[in-house]
C-alpha positions as CSV (number, residue, x, y, z in Angstrom):
1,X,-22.4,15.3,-117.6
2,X,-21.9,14.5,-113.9
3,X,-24.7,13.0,-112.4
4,X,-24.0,14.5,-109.0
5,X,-23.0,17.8,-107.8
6,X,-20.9,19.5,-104.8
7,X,-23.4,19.3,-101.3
8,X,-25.2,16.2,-102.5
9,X,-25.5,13.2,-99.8
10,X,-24.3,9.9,-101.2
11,X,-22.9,6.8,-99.5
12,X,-20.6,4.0,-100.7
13,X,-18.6,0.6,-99.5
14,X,-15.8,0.8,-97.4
15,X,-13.9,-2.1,-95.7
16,X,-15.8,-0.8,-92.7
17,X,-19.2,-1.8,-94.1
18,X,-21.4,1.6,-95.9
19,X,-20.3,5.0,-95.4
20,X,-22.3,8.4,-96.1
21,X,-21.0,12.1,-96.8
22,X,-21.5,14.8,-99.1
23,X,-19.7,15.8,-102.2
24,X,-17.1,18.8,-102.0
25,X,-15.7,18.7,-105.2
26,X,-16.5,17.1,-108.3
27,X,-13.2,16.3,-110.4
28,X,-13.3,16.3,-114.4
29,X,-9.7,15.6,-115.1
30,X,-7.1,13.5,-114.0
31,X,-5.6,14.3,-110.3
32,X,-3.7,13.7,-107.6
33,X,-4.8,12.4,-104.1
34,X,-3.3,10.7,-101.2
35,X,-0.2,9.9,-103.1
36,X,-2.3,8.1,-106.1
37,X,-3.3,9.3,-110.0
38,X,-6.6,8.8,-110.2
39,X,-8.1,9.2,-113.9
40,X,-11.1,11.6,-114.1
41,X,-12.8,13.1,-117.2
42,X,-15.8,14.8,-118.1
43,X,-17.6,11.5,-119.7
44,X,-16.9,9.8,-116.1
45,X,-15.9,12.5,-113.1
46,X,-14.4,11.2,-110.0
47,X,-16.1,13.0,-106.6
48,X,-14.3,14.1,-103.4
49,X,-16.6,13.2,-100.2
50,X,-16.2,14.1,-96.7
51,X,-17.4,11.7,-94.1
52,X,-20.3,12.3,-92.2
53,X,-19.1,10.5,-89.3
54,X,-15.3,11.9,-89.4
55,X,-12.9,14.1,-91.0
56,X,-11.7,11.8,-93.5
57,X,-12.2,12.8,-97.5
58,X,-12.5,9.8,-99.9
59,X,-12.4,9.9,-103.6
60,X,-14.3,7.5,-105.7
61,X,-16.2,7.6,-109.6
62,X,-20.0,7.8,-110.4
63,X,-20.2,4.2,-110.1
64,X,-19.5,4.0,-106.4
65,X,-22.1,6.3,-105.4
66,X,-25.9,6.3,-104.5
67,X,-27.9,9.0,-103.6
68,X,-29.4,9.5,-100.3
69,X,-32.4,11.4,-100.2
């Protein structure tokens, strides 16, 4: 079970220090993105996130992720 959802606000690392967004879609099998496989199932989803601070889309796993309430 995922343990986030599309519209919820997380943040993760970056090289450019802690980034925030929201979730726009939650992936629960493997895909393709930015030229790249990245595994996905439904034990451990991998979540597509716009920036709040740009246009840019990231896609990273559960583990990545915190919450911002």
């Amino acid at each position: 079970m995922a343990k986030f959802a599309v519209g919820d606000h997380v943040s993760w690392n970056s090289e450019a220090g802690r980034v925030a967004g929201r979730i726009i879609r939650v992936h629960r099998a493997d895909f393709d993105y930015k030229g790249h496989r990245h595994r996905a199932s439904r034990d451990d989803p991998q979540y597509e996130i716009e920036s709040d601070k740009t246009d840019h889309i990231a896609a990273h796993k559960e583990a990545a992720l915190t919450r911002i309430k």
